[in-house]
C-alpha positions, -999 to +999 in steps of 0.1 A: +681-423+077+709-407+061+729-375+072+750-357+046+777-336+053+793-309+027+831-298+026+852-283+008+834-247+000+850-214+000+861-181-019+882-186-055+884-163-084+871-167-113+884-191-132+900-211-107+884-249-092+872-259-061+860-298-054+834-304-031+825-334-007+795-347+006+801-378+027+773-398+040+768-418+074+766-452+056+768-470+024+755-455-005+741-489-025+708-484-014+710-446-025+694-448-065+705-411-071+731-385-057+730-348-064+740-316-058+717-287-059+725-248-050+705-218-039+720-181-049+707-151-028+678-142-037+669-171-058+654-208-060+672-237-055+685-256-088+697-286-098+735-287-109+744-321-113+730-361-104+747-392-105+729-424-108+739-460-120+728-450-153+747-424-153+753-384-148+731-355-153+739-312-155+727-283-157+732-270-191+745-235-170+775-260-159+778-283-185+813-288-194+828-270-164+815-293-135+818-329-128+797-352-104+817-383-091+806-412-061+828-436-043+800-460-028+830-476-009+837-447+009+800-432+010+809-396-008+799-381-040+823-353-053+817-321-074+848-311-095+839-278-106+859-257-127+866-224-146+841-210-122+820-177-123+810-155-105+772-167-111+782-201-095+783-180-063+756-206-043+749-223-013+755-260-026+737-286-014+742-324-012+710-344-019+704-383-016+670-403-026+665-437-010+644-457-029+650-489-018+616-489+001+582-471-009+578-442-003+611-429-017+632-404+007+650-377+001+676-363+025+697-329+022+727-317+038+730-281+059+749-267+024+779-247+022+788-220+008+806-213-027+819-173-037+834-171-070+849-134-069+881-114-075 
């Protein structure tokens, strides 16, 4: 088991940056991939960006503008995300898949909430 925890949410205009946390309740090594996902009103929930050892993956909607970071030491993964629009406006959610042992699990955090207006 793994809880996930989001921070760092909130109301900017567009244009502006937030960076958003997602700390874990223990190490991350046995995690193979960290993401973040996010749900706008109304819609399905999307992938925005994963992080594995291989390496990173986007959205092409946030390519450029976003950028997925983990510290295993200190069990978080980041989202730097930048010149932000109004369609970013989401509830962003942290995801972690364990697959150190068959079957592989997925665990979510409760999301938090991103509004990109003037």
């Amino acid at each position: 088991q793994v809880q996930l925890v989001e921070s760092g949410g909130g109301k900017v205009q567009p244009g502006g940056s937030l960076r958003l946390s997602c700390a874990a309740s223990r190490s991350l090594f046995s995690i193979n991939v960290m993401g973040w996902y996010r749900q706008a009103a109304g819609k399905e929930r999307e992938l925005v960006a994963t992080v594995t050892s291989g390496g990173t993956n986007y959205a092409d909607s946030v390519k450029g503008r976003f950028t997925i970071s983990r510290d295993n030491a200190r069990a978080t993964v980041y989202l730097e995300m930048n010149s932000l629009k109004p369609e970013d406006t989401a509830v962003y959610y942290c995801n972690a898949v364990d697959s150190s042992n068959p079957p592989p699990m997925s665990y979510w955090g409760k999301g938090i909430l991103v509004t990109v207006s003037s």
